[in-house]
MIZA-561393 format. One record per residue (C-alpha): chain; residue number from 1; x, y, z; residue in three letters. Coordinates in Angstrom, 1 decimal. Layout:
N
   chain   resi       xx       yy       zz   resn
       A    NUM        X        Y        Z    ALA
...
***
This chain:
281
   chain   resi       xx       yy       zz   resn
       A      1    255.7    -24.2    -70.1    UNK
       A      2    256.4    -25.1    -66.5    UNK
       A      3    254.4    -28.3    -65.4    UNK
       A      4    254.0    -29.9    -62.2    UNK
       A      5    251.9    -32.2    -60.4    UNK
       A      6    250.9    -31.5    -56.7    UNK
       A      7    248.9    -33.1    -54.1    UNK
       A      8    249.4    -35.8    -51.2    UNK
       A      9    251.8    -38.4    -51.8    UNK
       A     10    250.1    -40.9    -54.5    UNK
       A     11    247.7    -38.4    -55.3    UNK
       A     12    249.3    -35.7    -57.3    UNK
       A     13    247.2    -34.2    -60.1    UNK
       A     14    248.8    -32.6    -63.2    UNK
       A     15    249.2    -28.8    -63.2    UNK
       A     16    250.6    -26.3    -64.7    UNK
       A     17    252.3    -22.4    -63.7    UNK
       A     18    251.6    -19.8    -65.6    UNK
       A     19    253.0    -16.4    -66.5    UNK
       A     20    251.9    -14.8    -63.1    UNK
       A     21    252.9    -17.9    -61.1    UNK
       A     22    249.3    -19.2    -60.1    UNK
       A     23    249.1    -22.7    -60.2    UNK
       A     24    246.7    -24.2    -62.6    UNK
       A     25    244.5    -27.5    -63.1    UNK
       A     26    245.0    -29.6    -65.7    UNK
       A     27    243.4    -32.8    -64.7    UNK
       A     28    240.3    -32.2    -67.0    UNK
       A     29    243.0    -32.0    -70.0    UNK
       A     30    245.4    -34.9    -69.3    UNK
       A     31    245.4    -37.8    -66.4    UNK
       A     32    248.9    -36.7    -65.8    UNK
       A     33    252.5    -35.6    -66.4    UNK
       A     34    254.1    -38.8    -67.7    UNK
       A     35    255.9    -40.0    -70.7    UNK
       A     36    252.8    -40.4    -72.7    UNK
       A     37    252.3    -36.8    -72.6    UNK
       A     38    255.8    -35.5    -73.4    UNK
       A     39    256.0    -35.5    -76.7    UNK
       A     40    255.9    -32.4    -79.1    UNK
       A     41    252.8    -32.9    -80.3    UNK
       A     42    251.2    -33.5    -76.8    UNK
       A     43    253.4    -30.7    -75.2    UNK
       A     44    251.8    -28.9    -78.5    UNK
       A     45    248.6    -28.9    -77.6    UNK
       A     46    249.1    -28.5    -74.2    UNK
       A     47    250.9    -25.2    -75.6    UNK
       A     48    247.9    -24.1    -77.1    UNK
       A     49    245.7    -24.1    -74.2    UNK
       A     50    245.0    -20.6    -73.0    UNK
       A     51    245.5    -21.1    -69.0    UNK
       A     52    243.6    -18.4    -68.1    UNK
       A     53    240.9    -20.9    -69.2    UNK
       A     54    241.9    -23.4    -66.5    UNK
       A     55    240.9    -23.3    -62.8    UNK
       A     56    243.2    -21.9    -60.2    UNK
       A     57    244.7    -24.2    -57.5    UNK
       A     58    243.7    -22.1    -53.8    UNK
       A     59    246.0    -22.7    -51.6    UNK
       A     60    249.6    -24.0    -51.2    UNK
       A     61    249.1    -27.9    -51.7    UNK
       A     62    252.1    -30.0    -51.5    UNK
       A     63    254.6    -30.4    -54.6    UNK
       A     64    254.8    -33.6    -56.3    UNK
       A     65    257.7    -34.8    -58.4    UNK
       A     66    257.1    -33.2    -61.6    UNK
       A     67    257.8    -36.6    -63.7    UNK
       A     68    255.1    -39.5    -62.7    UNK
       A     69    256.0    -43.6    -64.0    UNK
       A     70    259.5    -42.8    -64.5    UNK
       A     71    261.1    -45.1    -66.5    UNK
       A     72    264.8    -45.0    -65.3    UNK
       A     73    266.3    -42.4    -63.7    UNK
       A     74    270.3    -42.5    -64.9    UNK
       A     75    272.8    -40.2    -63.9    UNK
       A     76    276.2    -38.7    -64.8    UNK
       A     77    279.2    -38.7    -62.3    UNK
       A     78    282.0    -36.5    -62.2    UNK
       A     79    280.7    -34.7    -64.5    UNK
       A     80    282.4    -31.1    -63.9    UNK
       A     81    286.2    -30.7    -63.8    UNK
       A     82    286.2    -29.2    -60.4    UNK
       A     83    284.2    -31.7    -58.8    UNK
       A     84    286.0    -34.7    -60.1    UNK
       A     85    289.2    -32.8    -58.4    UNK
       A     86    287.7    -32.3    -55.4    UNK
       A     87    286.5    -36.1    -55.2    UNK
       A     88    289.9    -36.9    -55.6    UNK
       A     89    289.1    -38.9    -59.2    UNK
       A     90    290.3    -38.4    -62.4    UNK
       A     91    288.3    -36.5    -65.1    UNK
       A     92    287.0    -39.1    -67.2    UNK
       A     93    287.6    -39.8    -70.8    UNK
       A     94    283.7    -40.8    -71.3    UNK
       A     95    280.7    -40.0    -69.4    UNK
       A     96    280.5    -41.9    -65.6    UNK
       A     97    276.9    -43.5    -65.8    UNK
       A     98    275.1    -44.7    -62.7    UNK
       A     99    271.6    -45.2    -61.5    UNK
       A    100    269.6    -44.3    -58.7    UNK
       A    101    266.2    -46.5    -58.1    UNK
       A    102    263.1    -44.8    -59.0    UNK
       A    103    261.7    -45.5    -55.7    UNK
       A    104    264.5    -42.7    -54.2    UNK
       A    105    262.4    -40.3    -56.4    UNK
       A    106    260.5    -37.7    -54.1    UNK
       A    107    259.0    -34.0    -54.2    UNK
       A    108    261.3    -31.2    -54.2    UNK
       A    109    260.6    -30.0    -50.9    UNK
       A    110    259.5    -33.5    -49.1    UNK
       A    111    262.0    -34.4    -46.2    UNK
       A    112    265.5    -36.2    -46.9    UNK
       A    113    266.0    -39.3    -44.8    UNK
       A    114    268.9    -40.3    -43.6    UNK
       A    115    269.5    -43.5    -43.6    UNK
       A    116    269.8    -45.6    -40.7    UNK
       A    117    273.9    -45.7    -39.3    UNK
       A    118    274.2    -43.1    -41.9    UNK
       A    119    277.3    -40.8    -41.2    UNK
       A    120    278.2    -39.3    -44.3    UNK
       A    121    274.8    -38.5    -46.6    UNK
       A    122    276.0    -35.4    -49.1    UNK
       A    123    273.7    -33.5    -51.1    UNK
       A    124    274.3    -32.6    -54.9    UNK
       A    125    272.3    -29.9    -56.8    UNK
       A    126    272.4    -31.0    -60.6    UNK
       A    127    270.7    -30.2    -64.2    UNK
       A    128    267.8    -33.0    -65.1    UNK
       A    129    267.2    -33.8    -68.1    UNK
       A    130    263.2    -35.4    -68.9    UNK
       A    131    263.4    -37.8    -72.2    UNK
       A    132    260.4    -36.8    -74.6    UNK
       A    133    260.8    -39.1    -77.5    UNK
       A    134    262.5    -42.5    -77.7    UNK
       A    135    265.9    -42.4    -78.3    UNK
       A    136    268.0    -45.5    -79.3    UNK
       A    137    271.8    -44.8    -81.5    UNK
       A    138    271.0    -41.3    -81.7    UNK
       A    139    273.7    -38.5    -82.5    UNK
       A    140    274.8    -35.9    -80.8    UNK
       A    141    273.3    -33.1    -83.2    UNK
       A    142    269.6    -35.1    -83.1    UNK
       A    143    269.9    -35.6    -78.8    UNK
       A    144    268.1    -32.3    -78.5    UNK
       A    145    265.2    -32.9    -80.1    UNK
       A    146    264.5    -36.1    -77.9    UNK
       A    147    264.1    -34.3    -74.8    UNK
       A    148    261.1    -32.9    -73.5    UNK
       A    149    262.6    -30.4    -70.5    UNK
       A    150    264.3    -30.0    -68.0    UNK
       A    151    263.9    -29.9    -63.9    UNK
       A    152    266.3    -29.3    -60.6    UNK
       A    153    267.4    -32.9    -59.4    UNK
       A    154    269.3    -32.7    -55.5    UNK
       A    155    271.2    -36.2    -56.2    UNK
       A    156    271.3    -36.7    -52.6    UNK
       A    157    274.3    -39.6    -51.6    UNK
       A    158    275.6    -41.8    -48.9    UNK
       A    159    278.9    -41.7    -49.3    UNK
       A    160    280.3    -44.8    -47.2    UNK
       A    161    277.4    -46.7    -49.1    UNK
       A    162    278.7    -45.1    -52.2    UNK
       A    163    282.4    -45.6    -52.0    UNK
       A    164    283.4    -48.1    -48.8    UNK
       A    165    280.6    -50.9    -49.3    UNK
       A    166    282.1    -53.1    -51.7    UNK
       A    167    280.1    -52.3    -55.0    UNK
       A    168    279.2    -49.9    -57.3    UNK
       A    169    278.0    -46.4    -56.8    UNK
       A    170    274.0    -47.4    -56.9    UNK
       A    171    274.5    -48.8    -53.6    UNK
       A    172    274.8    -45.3    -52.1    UNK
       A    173    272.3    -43.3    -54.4    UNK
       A    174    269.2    -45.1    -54.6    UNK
       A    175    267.9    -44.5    -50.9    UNK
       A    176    264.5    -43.6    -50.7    UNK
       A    177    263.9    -39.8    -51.0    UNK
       A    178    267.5    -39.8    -52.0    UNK
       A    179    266.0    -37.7    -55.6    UNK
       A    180    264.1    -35.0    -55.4    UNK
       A    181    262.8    -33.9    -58.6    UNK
       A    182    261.0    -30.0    -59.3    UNK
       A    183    259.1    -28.4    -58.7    UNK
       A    184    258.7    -27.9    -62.0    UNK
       A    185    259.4    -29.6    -65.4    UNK
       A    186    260.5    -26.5    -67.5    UNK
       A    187    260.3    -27.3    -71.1    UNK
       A    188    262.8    -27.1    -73.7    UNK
       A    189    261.7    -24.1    -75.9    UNK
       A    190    262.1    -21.8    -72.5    UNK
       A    191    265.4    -23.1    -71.9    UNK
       A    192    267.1    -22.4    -75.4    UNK
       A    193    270.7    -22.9    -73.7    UNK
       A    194    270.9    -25.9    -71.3    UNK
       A    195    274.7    -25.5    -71.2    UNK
       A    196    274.5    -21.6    -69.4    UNK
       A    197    272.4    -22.1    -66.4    UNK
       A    198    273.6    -21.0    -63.0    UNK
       A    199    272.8    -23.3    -60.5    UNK
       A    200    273.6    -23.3    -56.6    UNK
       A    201    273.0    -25.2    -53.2    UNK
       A    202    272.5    -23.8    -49.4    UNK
       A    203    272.7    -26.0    -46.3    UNK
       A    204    271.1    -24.3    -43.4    UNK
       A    205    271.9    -20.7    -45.1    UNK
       A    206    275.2    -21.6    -45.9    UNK
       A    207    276.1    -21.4    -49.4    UNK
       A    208    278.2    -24.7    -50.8    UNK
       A    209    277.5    -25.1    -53.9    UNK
       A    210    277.9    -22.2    -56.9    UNK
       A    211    278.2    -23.8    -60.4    UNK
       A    212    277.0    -23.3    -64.3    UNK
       A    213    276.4    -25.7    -66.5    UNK
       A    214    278.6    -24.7    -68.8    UNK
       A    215    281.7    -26.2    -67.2    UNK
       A    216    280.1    -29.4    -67.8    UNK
       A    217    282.7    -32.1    -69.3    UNK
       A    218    279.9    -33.4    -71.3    UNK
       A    219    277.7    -31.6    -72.7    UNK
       A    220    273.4    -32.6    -72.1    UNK
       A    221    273.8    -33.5    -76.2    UNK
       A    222    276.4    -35.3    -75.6    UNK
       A    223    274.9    -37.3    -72.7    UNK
       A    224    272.1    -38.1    -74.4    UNK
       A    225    273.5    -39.1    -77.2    UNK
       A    226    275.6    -41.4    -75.1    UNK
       A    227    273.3    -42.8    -73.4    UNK
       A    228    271.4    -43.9    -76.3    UNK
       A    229    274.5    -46.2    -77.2    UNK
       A    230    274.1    -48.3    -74.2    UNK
       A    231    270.5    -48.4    -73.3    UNK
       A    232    267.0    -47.2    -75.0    UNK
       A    233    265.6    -43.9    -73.6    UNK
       A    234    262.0    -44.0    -73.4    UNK
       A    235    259.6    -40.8    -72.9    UNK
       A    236    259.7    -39.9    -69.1    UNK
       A    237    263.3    -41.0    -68.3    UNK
       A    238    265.1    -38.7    -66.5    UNK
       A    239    269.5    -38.3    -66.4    UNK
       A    240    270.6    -35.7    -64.0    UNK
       A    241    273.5    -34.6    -65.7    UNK
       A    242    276.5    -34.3    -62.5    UNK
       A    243    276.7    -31.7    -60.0    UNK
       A    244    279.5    -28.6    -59.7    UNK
       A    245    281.8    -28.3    -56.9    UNK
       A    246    281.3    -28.0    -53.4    UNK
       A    247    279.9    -30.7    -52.6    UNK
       A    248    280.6    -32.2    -48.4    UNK
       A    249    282.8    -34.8    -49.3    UNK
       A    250    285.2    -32.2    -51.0    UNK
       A    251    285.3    -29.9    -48.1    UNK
       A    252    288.8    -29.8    -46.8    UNK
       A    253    290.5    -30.3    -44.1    UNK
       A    254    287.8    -32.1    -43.1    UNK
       A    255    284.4    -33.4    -45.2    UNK
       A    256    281.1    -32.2    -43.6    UNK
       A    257    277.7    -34.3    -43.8    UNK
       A    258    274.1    -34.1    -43.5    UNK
       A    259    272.3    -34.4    -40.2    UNK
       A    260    268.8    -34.9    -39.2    UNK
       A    261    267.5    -31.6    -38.4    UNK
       A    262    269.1    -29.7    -41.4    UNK
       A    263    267.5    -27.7    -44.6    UNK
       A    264    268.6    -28.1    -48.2    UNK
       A    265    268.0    -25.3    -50.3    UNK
       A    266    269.1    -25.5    -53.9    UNK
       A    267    268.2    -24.1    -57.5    UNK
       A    268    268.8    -23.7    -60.9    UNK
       A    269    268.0    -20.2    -63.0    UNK
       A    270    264.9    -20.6    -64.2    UNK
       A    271    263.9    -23.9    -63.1    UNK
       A    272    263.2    -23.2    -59.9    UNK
       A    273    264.1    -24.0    -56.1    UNK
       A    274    263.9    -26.9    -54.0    UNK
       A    275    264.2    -27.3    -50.1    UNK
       A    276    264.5    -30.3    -47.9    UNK
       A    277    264.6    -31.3    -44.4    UNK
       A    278    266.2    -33.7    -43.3    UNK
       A    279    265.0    -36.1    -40.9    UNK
       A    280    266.3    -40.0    -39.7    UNK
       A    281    264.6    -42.4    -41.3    UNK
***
């Protein structure tokens, strides 16, 4: 199933997309697409609805973010070989984990801001992962089972903040509409391979990013299973999983950054596309 939620900012109602991409209500089934309702048994019945049954969205409302009430919203840094080269950091030995505020979290295609002084916001196209059962010491060969889906994540970053500001990475993640999430939350049985999915990034037509996820150092198992060592997962977190190469602060000889005025387009295969425009906040 792909499920989404869609409608002004605060009021996004729960939907769903079915096999001839018309978007469809599900408010009268559920109050909304949140951790509650991401378990198997409620993604069961959700299953089982027939959606020719359900009434057809008209129009072309606004996108929410396809996860409401997230929990935490964790991520994986130099996650991908190539990328960790081209950051000029080693490839690490264990997975990189940061966090980005859940206030950063936006619609896939509501505008970027960047932030005030900025000089040096980046964009980065990565898997997300949606927790869909509580997860706490789990193994690597159970992780699976505790996730619900999966979505496109633009883990959008000022550098400086990032790197030059005297702390840790949060500091440069967690700006408000810095994490786009969508359109869609995919679920796991459509993606049966979550470590062979091509995924790919465009700044004003220009294509920077081409990865796959299966030149991830970690694996999405693995990650999750990780993860579950340091902290509880509970239903509705979400961990975007690290982003392929190509990213502006790799660009040689010299880095290139986001400006107001700009548009993000970015996707992964069959998860769907994002775009953003950027705009000074």
């Amino acid at each position: 199933m792909k499920l989404l939620r869609y409608g002004p900012v605060g009021q996004e109602k729960p939907g769903l997309l079915d096999s001839s991409n018309t978007l469809r209500d599900l408010s009268g089934v559920l109050s909304d697409i949140e951790g509650a309702q991401l378990g198997d048994a409620a993604l069961a019945r959700l299953r089982a609805i027939d959606p020719s049954t359900l009434p057809a969205v008209p129009g072309q409302p606004r996108i929410g973010p396809c996860v409401a009430r997230v929990g935490k919203f964790i991520c994986i840094g130099l996650n991908y070989a190539d990328h960790a080269a081209e950051s000029g950091a080693a490839i690490p030995t264990e997975p990189v984990i940061f966090n980005k505020w859940t206030s950063a979290i936006c619609g896939p295609n509501d505008a970027v801001e960047i932030p005030r002084g900025s000089t040096k916001t980046d964009w980065e196209v990565e898997l997300g992962v949606v927790i869909g059962k509580a997860a706490k010491y789990i193994t690597e060969a159970q992780a699976l089972e505790h996730v619900a889906g999966y979505c496109v994540v633009n883990d959008v970053s000022e550098r400086e903040w990032q790197i030059e500001r005297g702390g840790t990475w949060d500091k440069g993640k967690g700006f408000d509409t810095f994490g786009p999430i969508g359109p869609w939350l995919v679920t796991r049985d459509e993606v049966p391979d979550p470590q062979n999915l091509s995924m790919w990034l465009e700044v004003d037509g220009k294509r920077f990013q081409n990865g796959n996820t299966k030149t991830m150092i970690f694996t999405v198992a693995q990650i999750v299973a990780y993860v579950s060592q340091c902290m509880s997962l509970q239903p509705g977190d979400i961990i975007s999983t690290g982003t392929p190469p190509g990213v502006g602060l790799g660009i040689k000889p010299q880095p290139i950054y986001l400006k107001a005025g700009q548009t993000m387009r970015l996707g992964i295969e069959g998860l769907g596309e994002q775009q953003q425009t950027t705009v000074n906040a």
